[in-house]
PDB file with SEQRES, HELIX, SHEET and CRYST1 records, atoms N, CA, C and O in Angstrom:
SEQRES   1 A   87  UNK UNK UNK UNK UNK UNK UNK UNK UNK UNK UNK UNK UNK          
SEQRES   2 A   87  UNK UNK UNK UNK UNK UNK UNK UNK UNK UNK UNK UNK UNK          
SEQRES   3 A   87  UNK UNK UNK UNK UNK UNK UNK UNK UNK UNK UNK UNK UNK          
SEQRES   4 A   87  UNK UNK UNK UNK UNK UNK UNK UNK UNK UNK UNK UNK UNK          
SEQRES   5 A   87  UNK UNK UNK UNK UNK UNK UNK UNK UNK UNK UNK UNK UNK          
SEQRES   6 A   87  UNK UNK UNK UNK UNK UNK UNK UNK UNK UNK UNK UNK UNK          
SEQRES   7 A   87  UNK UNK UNK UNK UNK UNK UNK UNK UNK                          
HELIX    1 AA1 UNK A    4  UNK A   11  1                                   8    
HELIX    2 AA2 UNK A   23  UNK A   26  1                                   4    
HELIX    3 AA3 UNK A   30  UNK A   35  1                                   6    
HELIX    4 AA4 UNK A   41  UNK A   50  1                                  10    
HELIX    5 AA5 UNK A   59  UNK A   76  1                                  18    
HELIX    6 AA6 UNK A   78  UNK A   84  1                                   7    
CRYST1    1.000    1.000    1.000  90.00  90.00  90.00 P 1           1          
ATOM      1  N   UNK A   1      29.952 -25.678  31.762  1.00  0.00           N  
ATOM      2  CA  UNK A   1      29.493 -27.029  31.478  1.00  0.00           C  
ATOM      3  C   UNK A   1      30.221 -27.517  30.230  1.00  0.00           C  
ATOM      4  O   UNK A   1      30.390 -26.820  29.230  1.00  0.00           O  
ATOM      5  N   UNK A   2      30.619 -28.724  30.369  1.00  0.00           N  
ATOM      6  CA  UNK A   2      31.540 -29.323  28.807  1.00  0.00           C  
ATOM      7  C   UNK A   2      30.590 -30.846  28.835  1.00  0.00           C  
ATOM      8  O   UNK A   2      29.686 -31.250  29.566  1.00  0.00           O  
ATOM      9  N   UNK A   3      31.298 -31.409  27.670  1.00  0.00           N  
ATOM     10  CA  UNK A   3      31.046 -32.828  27.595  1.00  0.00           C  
ATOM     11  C   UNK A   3      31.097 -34.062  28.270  1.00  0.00           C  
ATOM     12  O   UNK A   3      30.466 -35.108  28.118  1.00  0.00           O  
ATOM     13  N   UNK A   4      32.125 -33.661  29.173  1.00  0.00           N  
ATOM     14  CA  UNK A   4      32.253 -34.974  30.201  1.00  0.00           C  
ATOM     15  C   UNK A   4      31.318 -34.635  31.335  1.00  0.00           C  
ATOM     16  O   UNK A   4      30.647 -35.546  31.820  1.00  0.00           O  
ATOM     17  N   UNK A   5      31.193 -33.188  31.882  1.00  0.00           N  
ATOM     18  CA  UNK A   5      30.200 -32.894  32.779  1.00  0.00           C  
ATOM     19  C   UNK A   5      28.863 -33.370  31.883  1.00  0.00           C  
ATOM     20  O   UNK A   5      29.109 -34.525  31.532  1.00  0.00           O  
ATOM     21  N   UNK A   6      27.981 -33.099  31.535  1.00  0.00           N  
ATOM     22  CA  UNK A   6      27.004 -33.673  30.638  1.00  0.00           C  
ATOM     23  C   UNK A   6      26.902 -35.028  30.776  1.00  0.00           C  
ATOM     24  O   UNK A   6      25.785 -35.423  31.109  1.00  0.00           O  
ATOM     25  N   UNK A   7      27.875 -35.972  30.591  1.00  0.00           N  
ATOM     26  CA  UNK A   7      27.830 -37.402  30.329  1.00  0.00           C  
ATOM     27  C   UNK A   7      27.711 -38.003  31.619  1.00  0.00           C  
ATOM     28  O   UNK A   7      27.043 -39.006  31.870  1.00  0.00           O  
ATOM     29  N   UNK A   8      28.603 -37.133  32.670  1.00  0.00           N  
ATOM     30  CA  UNK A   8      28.331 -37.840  34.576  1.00  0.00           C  
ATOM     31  C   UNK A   8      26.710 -37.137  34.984  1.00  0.00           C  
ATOM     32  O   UNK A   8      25.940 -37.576  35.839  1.00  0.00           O  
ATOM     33  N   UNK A   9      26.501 -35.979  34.123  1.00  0.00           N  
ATOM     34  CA  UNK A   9      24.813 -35.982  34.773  1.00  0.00           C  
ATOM     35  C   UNK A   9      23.938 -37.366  33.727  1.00  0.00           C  
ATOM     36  O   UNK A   9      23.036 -38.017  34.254  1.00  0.00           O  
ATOM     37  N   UNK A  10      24.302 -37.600  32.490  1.00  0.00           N  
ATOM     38  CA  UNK A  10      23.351 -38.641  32.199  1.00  0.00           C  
ATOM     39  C   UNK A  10      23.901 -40.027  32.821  1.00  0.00           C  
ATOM     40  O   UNK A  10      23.016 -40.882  32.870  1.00  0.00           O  
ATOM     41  N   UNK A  11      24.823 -40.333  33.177  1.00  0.00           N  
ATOM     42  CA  UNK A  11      25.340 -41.380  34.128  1.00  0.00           C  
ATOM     43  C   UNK A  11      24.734 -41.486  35.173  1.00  0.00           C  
ATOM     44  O   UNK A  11      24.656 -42.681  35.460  1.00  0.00           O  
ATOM     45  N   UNK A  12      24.154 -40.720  36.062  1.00  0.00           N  
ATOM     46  CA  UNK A  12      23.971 -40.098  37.060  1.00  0.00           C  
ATOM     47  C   UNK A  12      22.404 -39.800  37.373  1.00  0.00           C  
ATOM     48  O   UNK A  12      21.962 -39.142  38.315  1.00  0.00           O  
ATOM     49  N   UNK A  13      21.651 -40.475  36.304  1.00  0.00           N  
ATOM     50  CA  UNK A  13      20.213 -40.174  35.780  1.00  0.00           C  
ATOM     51  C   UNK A  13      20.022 -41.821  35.367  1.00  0.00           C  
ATOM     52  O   UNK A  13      18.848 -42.188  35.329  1.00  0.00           O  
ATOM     53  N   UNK A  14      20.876 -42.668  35.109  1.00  0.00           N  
ATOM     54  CA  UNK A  14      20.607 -43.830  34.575  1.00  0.00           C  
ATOM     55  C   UNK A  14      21.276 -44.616  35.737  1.00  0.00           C  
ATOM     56  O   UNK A  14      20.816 -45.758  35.735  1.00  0.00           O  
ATOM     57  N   UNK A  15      21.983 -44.479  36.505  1.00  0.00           N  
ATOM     58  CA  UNK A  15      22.028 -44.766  38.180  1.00  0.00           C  
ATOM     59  C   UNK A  15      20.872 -44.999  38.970  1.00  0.00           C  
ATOM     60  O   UNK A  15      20.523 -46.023  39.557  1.00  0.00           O  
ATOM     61  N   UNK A  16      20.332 -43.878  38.892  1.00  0.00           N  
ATOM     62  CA  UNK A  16      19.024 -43.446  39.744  1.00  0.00           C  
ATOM     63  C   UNK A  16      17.671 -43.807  39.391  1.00  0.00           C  
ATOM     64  O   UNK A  16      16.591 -43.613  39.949  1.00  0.00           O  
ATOM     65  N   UNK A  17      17.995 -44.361  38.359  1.00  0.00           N  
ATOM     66  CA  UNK A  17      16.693 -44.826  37.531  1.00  0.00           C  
ATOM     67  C   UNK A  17      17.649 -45.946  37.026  1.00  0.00           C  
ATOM     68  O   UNK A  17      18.094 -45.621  35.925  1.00  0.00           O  
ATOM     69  N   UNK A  18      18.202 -47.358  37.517  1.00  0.00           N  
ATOM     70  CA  UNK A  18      18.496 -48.406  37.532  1.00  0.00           C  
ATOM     71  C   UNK A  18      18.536 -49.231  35.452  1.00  0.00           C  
ATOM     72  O   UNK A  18      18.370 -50.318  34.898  1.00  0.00           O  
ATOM     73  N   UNK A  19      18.849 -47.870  35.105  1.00  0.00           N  
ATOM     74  CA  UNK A  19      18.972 -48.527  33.712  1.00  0.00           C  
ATOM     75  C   UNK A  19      20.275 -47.876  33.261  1.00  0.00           C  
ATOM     76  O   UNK A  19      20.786 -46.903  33.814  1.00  0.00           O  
ATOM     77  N   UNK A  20      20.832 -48.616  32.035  1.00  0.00           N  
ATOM     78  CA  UNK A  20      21.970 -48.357  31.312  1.00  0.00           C  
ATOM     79  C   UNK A  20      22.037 -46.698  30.590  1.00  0.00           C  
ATOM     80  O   UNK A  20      21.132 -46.048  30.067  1.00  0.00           O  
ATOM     81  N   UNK A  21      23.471 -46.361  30.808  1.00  0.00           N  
ATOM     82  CA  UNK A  21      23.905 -44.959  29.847  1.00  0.00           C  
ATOM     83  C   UNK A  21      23.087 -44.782  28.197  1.00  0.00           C  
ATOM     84  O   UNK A  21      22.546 -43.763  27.769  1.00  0.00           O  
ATOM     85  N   UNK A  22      23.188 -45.801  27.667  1.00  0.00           N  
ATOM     86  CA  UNK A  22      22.816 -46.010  26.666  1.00  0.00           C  
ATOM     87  C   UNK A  22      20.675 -45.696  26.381  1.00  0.00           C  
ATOM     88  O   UNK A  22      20.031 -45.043  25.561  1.00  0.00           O  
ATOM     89  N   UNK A  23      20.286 -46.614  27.613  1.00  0.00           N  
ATOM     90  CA  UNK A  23      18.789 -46.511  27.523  1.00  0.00           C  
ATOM     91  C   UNK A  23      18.839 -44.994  27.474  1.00  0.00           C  
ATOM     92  O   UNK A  23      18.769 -44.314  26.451  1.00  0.00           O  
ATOM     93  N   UNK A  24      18.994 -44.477  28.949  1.00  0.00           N  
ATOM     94  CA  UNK A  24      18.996 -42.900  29.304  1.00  0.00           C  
ATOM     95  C   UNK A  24      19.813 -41.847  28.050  1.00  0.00           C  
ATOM     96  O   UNK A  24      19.952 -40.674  28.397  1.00  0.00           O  
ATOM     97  N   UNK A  25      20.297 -42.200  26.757  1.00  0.00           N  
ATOM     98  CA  UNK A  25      20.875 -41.343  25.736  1.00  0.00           C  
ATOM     99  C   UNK A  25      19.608 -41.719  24.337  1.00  0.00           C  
ATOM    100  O   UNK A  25      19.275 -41.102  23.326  1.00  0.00           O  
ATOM    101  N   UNK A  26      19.194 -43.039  24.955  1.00  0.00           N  
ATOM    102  CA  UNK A  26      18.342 -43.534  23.406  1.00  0.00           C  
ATOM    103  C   UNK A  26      16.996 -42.646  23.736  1.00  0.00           C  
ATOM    104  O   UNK A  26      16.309 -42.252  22.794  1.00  0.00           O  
ATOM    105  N   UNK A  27      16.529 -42.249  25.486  1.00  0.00           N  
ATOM    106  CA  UNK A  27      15.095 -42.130  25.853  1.00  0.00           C  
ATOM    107  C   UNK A  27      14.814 -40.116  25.440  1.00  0.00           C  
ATOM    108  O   UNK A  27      13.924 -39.389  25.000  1.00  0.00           O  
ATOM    109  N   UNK A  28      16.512 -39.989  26.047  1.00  0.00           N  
ATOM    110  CA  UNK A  28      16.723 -38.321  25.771  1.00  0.00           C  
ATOM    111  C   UNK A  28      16.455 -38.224  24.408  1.00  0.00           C  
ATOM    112  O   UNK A  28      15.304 -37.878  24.142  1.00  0.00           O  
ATOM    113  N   UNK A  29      17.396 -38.490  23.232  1.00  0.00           N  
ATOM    114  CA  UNK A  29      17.574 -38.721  21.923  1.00  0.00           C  
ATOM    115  C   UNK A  29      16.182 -38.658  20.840  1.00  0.00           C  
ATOM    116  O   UNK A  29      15.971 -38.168  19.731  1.00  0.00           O  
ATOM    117  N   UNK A  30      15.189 -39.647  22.096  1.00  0.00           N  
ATOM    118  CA  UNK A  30      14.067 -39.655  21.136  1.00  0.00           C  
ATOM    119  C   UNK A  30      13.125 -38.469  21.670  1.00  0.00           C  
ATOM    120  O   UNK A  30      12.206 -38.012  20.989  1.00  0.00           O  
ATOM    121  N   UNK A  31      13.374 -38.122  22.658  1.00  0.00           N  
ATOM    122  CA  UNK A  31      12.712 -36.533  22.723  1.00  0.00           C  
ATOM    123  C   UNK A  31      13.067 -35.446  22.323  1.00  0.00           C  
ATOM    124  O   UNK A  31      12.343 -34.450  22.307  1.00  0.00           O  
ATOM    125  N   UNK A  32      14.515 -35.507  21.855  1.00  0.00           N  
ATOM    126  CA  UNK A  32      14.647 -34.521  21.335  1.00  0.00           C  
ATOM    127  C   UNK A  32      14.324 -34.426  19.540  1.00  0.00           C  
ATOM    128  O   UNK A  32      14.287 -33.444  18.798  1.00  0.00           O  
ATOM    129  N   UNK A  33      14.114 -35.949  19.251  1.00  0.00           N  
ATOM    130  CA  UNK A  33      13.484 -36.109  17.807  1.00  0.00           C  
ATOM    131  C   UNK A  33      12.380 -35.788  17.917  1.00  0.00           C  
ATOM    132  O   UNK A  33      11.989 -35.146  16.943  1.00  0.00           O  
ATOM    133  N   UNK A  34      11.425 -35.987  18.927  1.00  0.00           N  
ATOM    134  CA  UNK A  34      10.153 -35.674  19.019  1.00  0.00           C  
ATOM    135  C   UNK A  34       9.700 -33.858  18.910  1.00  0.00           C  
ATOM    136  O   UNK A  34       8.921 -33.227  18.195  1.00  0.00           O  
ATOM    137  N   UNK A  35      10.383 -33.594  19.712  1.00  0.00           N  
ATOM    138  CA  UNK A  35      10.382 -32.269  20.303  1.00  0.00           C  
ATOM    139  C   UNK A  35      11.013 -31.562  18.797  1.00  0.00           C  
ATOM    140  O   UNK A  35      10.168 -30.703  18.544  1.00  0.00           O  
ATOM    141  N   UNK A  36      11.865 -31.517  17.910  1.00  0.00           N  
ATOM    142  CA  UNK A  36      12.220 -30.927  17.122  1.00  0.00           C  
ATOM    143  C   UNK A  36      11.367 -31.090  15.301  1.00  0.00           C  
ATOM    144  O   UNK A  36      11.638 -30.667  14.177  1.00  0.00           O  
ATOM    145  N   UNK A  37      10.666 -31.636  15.693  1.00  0.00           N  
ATOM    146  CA  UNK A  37       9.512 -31.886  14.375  1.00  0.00           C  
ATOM    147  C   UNK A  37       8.336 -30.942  15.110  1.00  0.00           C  
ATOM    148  O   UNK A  37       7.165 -31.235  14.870  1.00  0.00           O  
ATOM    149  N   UNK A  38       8.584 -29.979  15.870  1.00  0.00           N  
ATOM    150  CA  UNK A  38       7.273 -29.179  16.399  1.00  0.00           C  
ATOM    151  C   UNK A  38       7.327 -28.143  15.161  1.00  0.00           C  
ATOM    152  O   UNK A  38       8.331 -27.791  14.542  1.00  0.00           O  
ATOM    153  N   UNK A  39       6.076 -27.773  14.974  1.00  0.00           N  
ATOM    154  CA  UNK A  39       6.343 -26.386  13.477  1.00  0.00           C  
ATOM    155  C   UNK A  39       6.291 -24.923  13.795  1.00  0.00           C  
ATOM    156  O   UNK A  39       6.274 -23.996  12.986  1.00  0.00           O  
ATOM    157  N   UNK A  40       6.268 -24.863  15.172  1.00  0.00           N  
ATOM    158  CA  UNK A  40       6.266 -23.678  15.673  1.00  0.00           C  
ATOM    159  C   UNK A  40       7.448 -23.013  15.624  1.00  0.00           C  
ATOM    160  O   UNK A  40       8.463 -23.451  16.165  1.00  0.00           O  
ATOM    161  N   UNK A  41       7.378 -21.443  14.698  1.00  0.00           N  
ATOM    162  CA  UNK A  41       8.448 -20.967  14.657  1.00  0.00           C  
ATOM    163  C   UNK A  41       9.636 -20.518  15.372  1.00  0.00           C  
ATOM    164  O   UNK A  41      10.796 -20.419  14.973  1.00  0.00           O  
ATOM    165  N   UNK A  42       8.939 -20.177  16.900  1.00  0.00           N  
ATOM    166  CA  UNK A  42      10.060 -19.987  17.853  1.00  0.00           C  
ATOM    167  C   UNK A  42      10.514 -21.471  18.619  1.00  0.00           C  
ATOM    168  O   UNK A  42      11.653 -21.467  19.087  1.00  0.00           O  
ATOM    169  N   UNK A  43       9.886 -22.455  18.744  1.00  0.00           N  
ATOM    170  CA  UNK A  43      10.686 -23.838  19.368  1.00  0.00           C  
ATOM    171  C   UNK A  43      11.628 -23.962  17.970  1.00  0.00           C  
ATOM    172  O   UNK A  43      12.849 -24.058  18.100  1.00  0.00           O  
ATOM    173  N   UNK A  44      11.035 -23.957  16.676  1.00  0.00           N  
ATOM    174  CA  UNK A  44      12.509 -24.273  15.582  1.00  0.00           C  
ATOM    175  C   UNK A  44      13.827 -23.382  15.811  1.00  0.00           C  
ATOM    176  O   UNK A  44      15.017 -23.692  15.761  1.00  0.00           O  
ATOM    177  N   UNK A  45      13.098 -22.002  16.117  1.00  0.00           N  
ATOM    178  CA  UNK A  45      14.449 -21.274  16.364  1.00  0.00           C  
ATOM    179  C   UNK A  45      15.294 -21.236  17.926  1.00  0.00           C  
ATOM    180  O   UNK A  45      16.184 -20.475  18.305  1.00  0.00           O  
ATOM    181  N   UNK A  46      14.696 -22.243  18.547  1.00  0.00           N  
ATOM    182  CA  UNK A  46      15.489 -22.535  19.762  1.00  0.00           C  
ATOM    183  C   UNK A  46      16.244 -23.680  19.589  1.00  0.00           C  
ATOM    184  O   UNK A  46      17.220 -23.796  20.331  1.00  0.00           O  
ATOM    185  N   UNK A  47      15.935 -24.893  18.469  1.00  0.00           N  
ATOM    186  CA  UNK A  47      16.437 -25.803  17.943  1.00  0.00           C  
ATOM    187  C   UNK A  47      17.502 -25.742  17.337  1.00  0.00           C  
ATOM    188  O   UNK A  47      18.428 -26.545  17.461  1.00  0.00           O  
ATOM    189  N   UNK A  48      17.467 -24.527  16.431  1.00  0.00           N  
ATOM    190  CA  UNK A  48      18.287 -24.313  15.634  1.00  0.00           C  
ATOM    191  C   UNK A  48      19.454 -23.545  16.155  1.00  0.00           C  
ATOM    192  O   UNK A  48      20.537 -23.937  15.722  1.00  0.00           O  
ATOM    193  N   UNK A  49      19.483 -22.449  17.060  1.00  0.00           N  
ATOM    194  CA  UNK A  49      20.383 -22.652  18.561  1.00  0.00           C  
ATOM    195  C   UNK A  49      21.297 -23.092  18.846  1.00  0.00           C  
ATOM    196  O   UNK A  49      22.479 -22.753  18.891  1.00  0.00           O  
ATOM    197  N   UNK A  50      20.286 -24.576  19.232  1.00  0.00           N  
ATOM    198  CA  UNK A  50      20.810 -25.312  19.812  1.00  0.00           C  
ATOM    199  C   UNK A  50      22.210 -26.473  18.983  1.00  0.00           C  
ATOM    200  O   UNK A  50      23.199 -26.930  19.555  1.00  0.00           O  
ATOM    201  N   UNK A  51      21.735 -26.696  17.294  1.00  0.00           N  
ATOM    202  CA  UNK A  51      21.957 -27.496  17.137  1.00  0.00           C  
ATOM    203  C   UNK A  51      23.533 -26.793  16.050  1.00  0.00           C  
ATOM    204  O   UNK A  51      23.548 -25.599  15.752  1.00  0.00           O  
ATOM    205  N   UNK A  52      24.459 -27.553  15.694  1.00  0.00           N  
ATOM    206  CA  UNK A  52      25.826 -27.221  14.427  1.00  0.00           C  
ATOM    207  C   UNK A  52      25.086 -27.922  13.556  1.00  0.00           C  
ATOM    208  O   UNK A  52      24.459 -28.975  13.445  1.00  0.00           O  
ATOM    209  N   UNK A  53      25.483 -26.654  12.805  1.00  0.00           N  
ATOM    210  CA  UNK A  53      25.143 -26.907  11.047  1.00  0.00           C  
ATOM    211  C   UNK A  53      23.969 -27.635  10.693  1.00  0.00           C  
ATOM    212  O   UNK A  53      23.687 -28.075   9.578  1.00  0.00           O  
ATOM    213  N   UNK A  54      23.201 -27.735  11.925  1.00  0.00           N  
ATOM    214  CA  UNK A  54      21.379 -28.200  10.936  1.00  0.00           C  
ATOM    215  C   UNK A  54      21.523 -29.719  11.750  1.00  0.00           C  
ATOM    216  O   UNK A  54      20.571 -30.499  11.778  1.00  0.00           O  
ATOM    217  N   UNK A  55      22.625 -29.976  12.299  1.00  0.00           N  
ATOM    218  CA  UNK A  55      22.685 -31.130  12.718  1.00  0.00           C  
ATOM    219  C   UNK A  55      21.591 -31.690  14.302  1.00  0.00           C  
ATOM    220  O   UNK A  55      21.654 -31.174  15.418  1.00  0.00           O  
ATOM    221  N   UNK A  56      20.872 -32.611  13.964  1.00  0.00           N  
ATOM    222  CA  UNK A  56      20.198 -32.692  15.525  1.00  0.00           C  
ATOM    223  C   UNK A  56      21.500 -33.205  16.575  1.00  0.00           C  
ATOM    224  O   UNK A  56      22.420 -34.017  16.477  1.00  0.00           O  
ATOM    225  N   UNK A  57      20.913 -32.040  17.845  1.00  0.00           N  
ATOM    226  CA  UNK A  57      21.688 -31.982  18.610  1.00  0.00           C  
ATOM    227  C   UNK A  57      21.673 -33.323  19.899  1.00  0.00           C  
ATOM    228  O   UNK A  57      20.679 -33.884  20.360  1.00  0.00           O  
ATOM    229  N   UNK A  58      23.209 -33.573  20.262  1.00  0.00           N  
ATOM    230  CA  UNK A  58      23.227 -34.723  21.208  1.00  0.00           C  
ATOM    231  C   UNK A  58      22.588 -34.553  22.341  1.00  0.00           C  
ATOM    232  O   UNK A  58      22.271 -33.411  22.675  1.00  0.00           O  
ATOM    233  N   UNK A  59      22.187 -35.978  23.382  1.00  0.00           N  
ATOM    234  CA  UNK A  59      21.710 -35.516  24.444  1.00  0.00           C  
ATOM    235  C   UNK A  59      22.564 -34.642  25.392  1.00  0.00           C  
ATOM    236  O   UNK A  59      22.117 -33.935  26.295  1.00  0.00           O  
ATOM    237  N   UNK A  60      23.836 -34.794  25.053  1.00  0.00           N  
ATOM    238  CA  UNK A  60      25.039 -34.039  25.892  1.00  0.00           C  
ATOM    239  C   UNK A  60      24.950 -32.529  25.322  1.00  0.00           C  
ATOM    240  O   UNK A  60      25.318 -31.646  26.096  1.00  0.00           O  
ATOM    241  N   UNK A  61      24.498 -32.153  24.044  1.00  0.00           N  
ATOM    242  CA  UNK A  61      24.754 -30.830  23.268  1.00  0.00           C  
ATOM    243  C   UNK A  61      23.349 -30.174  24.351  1.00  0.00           C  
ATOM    244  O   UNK A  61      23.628 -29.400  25.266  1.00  0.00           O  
ATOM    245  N   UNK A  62      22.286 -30.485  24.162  1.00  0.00           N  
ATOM    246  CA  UNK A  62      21.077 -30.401  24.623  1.00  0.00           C  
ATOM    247  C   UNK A  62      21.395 -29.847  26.400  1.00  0.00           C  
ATOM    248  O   UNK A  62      21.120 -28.721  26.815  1.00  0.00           O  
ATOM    249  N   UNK A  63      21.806 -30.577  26.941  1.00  0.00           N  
ATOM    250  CA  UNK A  63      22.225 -30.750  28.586  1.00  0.00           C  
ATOM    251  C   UNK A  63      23.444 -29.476  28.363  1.00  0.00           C  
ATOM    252  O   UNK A  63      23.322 -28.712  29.320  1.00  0.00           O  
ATOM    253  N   UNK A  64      24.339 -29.094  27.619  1.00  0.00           N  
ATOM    254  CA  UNK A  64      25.024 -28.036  27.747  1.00  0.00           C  
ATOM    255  C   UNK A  64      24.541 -27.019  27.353  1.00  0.00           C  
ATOM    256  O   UNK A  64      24.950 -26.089  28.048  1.00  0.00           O  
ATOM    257  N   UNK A  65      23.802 -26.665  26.509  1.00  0.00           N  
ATOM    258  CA  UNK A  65      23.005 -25.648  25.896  1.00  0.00           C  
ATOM    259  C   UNK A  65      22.124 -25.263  27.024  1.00  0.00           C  
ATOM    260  O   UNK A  65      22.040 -24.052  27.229  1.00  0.00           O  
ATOM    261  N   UNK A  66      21.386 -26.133  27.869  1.00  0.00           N  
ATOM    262  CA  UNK A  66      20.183 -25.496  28.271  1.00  0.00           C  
ATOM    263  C   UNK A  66      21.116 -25.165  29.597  1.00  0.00           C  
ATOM    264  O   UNK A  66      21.492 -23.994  29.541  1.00  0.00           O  
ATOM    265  N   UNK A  67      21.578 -25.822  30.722  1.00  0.00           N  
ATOM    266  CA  UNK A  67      22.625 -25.077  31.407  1.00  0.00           C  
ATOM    267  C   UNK A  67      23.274 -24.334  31.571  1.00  0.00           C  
ATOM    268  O   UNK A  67      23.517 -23.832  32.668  1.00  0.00           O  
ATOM    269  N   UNK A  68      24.013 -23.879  29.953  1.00  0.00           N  
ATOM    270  CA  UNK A  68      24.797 -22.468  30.075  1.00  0.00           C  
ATOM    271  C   UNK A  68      23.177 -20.978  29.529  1.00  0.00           C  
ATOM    272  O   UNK A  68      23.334 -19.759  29.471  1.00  0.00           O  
ATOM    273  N   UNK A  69      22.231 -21.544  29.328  1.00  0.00           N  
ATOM    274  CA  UNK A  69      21.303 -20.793  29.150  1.00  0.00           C  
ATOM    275  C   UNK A  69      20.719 -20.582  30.334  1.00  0.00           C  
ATOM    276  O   UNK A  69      20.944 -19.452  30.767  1.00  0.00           O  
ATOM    277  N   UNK A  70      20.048 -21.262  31.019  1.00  0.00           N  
ATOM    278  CA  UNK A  70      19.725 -20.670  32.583  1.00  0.00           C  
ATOM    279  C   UNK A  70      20.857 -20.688  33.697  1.00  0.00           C  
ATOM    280  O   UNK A  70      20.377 -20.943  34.801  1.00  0.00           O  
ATOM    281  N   UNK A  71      22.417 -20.459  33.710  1.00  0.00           N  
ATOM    282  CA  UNK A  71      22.881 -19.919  33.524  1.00  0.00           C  
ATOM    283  C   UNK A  71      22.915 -18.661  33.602  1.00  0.00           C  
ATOM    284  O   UNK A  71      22.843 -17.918  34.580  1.00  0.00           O  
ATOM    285  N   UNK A  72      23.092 -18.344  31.926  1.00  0.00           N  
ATOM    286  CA  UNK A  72      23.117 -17.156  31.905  1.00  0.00           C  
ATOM    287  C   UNK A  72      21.635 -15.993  32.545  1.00  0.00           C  
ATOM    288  O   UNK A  72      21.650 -14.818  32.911  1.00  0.00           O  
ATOM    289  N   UNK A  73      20.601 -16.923  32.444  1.00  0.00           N  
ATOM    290  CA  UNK A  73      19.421 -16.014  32.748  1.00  0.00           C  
ATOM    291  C   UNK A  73      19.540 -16.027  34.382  1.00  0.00           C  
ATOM    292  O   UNK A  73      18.835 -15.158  34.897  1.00  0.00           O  
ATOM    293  N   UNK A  74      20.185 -16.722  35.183  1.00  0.00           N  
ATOM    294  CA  UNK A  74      20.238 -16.806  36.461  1.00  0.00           C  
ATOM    295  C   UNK A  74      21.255 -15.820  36.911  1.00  0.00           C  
ATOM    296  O   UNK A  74      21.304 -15.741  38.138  1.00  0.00           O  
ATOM    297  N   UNK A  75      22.168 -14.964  36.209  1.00  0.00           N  
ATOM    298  CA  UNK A  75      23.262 -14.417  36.047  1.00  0.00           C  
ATOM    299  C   UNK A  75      22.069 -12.950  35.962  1.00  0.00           C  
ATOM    300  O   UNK A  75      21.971 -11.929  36.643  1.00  0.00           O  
ATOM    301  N   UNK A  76      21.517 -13.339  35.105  1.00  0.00           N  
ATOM    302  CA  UNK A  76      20.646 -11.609  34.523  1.00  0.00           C  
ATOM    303  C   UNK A  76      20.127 -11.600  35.917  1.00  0.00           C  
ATOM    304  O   UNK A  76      20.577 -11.097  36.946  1.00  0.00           O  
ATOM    305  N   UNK A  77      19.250 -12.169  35.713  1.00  0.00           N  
ATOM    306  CA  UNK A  77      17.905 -12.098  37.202  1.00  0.00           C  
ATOM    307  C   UNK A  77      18.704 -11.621  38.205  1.00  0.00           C  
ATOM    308  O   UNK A  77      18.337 -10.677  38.904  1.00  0.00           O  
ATOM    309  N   UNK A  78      19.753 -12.168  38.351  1.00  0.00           N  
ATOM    310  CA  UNK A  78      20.262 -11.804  40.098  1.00  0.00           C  
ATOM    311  C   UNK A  78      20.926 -10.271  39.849  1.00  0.00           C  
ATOM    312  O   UNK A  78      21.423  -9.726  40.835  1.00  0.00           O  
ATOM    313  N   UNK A  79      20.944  -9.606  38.635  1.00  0.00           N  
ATOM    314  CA  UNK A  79      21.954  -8.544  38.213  1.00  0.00           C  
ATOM    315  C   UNK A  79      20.975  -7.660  38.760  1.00  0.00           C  
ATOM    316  O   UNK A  79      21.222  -6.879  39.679  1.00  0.00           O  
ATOM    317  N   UNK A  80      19.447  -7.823  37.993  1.00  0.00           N  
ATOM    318  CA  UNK A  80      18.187  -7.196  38.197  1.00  0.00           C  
ATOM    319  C   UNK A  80      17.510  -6.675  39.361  1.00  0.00           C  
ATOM    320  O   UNK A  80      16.879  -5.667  39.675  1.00  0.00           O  
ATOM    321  N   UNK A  81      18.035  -8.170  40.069  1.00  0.00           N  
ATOM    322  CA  UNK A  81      17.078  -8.169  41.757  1.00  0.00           C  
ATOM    323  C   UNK A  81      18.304  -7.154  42.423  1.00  0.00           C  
ATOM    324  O   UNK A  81      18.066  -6.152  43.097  1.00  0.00           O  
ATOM    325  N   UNK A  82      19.327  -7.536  42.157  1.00  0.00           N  
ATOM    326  CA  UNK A  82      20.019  -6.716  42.998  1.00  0.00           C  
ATOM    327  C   UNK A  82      20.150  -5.117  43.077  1.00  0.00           C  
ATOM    328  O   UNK A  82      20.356  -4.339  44.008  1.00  0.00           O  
ATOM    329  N   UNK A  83      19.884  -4.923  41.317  1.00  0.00           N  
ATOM    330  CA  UNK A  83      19.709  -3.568  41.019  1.00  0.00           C  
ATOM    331  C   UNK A  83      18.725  -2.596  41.694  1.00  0.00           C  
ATOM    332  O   UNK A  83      18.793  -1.389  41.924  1.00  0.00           O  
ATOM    333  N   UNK A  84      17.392  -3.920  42.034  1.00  0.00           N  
ATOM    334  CA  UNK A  84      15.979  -3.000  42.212  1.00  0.00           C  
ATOM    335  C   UNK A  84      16.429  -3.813  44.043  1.00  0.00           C  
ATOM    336  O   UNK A  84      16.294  -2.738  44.629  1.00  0.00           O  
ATOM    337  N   UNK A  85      16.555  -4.138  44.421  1.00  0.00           N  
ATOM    338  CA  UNK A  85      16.773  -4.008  45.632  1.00  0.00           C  
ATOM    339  C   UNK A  85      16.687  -2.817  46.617  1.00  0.00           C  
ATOM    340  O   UNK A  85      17.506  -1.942  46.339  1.00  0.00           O  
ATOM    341  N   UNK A  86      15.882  -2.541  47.738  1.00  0.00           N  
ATOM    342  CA  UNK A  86      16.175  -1.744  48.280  1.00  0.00           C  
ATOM    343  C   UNK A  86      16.065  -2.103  49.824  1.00  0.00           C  
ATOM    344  O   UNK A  86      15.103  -2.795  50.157  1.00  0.00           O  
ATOM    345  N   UNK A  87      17.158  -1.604  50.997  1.00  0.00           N  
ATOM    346  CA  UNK A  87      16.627  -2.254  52.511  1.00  0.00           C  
ATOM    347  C   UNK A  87      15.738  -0.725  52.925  1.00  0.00           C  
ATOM    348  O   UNK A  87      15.126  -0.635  53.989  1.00  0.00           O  
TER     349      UNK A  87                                                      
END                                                                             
């Protein structure tokens, strides 16, 4: 996943829901302001993760982060199932 992939899924979300790139980056944007004032120590340290240098992260940073994260856990799981598999 990169930046331009990211930007055709929020394109692609503001299509489908008949509003502008911009609404769909301002509506993400403010959830992720919302969502990152939580005081719980493990959502900060998924924030912090997520975000360069302390910086809050874009709706595009957000959309690549969590993708290459399930991802990767979709990568484990299938390593797992296949391991414990038996016919």
């Amino acid at each position: 996943m990169n930046k331009s992939r990211a930007t055709k899924i929020l394109r692609q979300v503001a299509l489908e829901n008949g509003v502008s790139l911009s609404e769909v980056r301002k509506e993400i944007q403010s959830a992720i302001d919302a969502a990152m004032s939580n005081p719980d120590p493990a959502v900060q340290a998924q924030w912090k993760a997520m975000s360069h240098n302390g910086q809050i992260p874009s709706p595009e940073e957000v959309i690549i982060y969590l993708a290459e994260k399930i991802n990767k856990e979709e990568n484990t799981d299938s390593k797992v199932i296949k391991f414990s598999y038996r016919n």
